[in-house]
C-alpha positions in Angstrom: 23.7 -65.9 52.1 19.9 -64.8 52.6 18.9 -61.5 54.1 18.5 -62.4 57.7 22.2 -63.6 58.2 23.0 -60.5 56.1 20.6 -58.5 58.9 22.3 -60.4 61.8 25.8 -59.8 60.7 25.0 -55.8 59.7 23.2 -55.2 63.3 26.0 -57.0 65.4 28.8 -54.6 63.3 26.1 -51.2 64.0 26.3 -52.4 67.9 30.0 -52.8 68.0 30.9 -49.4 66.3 27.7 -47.6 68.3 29.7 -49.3 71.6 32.9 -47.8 70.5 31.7 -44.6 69.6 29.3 -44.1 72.7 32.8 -44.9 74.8 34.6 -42.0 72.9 32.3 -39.6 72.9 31.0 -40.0 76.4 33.5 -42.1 78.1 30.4 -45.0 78.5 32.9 -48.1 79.4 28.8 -49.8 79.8 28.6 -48.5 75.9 31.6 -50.2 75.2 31.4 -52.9 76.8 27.5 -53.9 75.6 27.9 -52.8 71.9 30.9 -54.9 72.0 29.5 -58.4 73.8 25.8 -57.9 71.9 27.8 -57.1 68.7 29.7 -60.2 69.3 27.2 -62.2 70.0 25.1 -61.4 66.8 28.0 -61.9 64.6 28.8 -65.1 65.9 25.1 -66.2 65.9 24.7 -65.3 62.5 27.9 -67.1 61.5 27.0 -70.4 63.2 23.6 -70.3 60.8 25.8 -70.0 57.7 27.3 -73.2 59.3 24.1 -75.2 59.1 22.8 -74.2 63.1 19.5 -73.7 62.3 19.2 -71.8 66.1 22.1 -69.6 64.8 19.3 -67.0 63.6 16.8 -67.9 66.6 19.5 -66.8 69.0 20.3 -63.6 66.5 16.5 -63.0 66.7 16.0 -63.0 70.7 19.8 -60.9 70.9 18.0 -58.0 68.7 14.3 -58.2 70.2 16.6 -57.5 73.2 18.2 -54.8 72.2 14.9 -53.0 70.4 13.4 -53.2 73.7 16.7 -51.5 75.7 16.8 -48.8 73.1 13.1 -48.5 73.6 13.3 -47.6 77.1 16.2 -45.4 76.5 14.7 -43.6 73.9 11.4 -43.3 76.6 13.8 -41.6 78.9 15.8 -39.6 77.0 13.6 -38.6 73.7 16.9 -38.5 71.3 16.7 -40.1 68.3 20.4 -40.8 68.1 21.3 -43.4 68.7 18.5 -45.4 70.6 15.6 -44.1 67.6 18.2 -45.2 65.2 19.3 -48.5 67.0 15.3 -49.3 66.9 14.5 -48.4 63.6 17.1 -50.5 62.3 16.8 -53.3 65.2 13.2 -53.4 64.2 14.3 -53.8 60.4 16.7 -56.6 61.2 14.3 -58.2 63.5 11.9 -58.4 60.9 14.1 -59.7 58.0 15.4 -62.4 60.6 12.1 -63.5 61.6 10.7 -63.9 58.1 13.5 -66.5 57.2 12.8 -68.2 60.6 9.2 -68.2 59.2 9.5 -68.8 55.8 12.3 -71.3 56.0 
């Protein structure tokens, strides 16, 4: 396993338990719902690339530009670091690693 599936399958759990915790502390059924279907999505991405689907990552790649750029505009609004600075610090991170192996194969 290489460090972009790693990436994909570490960001999809982050989304899922920032979903859960965003609907617990706040009562955000959107948090919930979101971090639970992007979550999803990257863990199922990332495990169809373990398979041999060489899109697996591509899709895990355009799911986590997608999210940098929601937390970016939430962050803009709201200037909190937590969780949307987090959730683009570490988007950004995974978005790298995954990108890289896209690149370098």
């Amino acid at each position: 396993m290489n460090l972009g599936v790693i990436a994909a399958f570490a960001y999809g759990i982050l989304a899922i338990v920032g979903g859960i915790m965003g609907y617990v502390q706040a009562r955000s059924q959107v948090s919930l719902l979101s971090g639970g279907f992007s979550g999803f999505l990257l863990i199922l991405f990332a495990y169809w690339q373990l398979q041999g689907q060489p899109w697996g990552l591509t899709l895990a790649a355009g799911v986590t530009g997608v999210l940098v750029v929601v937390f970016a505009v939430r962050f803009a609004k709201t200037r909190k670091f937590m969780p949307a600075g987090l959730m683009i610090v570490l988007g950004a991170l995974a978005l790298v690693l995954m990108v890289h192996q896209l690149v370098v194969g």
